[in-house]
N, C-alpha and C positions, 0 to 999 in steps of 0.2 A: 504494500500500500504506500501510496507515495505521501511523504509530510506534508500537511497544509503549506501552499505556496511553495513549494518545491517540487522539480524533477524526482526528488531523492527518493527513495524507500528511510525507513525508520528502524535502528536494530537496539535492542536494550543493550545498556554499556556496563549499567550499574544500578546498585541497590544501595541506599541509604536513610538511616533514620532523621525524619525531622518531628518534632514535636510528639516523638513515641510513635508515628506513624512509616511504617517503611514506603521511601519514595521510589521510584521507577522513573531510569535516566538514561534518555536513547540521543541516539546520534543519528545525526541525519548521512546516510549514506549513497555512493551509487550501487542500485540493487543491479545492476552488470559486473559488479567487479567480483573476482574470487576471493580479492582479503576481506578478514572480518574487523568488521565495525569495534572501534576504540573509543574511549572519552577522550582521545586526542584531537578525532573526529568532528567532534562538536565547534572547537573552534575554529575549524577548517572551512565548514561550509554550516553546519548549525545543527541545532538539537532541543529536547527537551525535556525536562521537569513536572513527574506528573504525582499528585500526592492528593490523599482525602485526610483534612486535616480535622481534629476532636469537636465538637461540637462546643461551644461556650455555654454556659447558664442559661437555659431559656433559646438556646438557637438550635441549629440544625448541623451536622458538617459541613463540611464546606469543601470542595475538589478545589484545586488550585491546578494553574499550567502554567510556568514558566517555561517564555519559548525565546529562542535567539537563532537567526539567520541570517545570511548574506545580505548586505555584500560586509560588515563587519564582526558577526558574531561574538559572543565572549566564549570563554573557556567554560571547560565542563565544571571546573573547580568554584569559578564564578557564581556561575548556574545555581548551584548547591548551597551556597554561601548567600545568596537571595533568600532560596528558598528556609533555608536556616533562620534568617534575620526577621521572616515575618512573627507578627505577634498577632495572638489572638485579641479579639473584640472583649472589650471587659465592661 
């Protein structure tokens, strides 16, 4: 399946906790090539951040998508580091 606004296909790179929730971290790749998709990937041409974060007092979850593409992208590490940084509704 190709990334929203991209040629690319989309390969998981990584798994990481943010706010106790494990997040799902893909890279935007070309789905023609034989190499497999890296978090290195992500700043090359771009990727995503996909996570369902706790629910606050009185609220609901909440899915988050942190996405970054061409023609600048940031790093996968970046990426993570967003999504780490949000804070719940209080």
């Amino acid at each position: 399946m190709a990334a929203p606004g991209t040629a690319f296909g989309s390969a998981l790179v990584a798994k990481v906790k943010v706010q106790g929730r494990t997040a799902k971290v893909y890279a935007y790749c070309d789905p023609a090539s034989s190499k497999k998709c890296t978090m290195a990937d992500i700043a090359k041409v771009g990727g995503h951040l996909d996570v369902t974060l706790p629910a606050a007092k009185g609220l609901r979850e909440t899915r988050v998508w942190v996405e970054t593409i061409e023609p600048a992208p940031i790093s996968g590490q970046q990426l993570v580091s967003i999504a780490k940084g949000l804070k719940p509704v209080q």
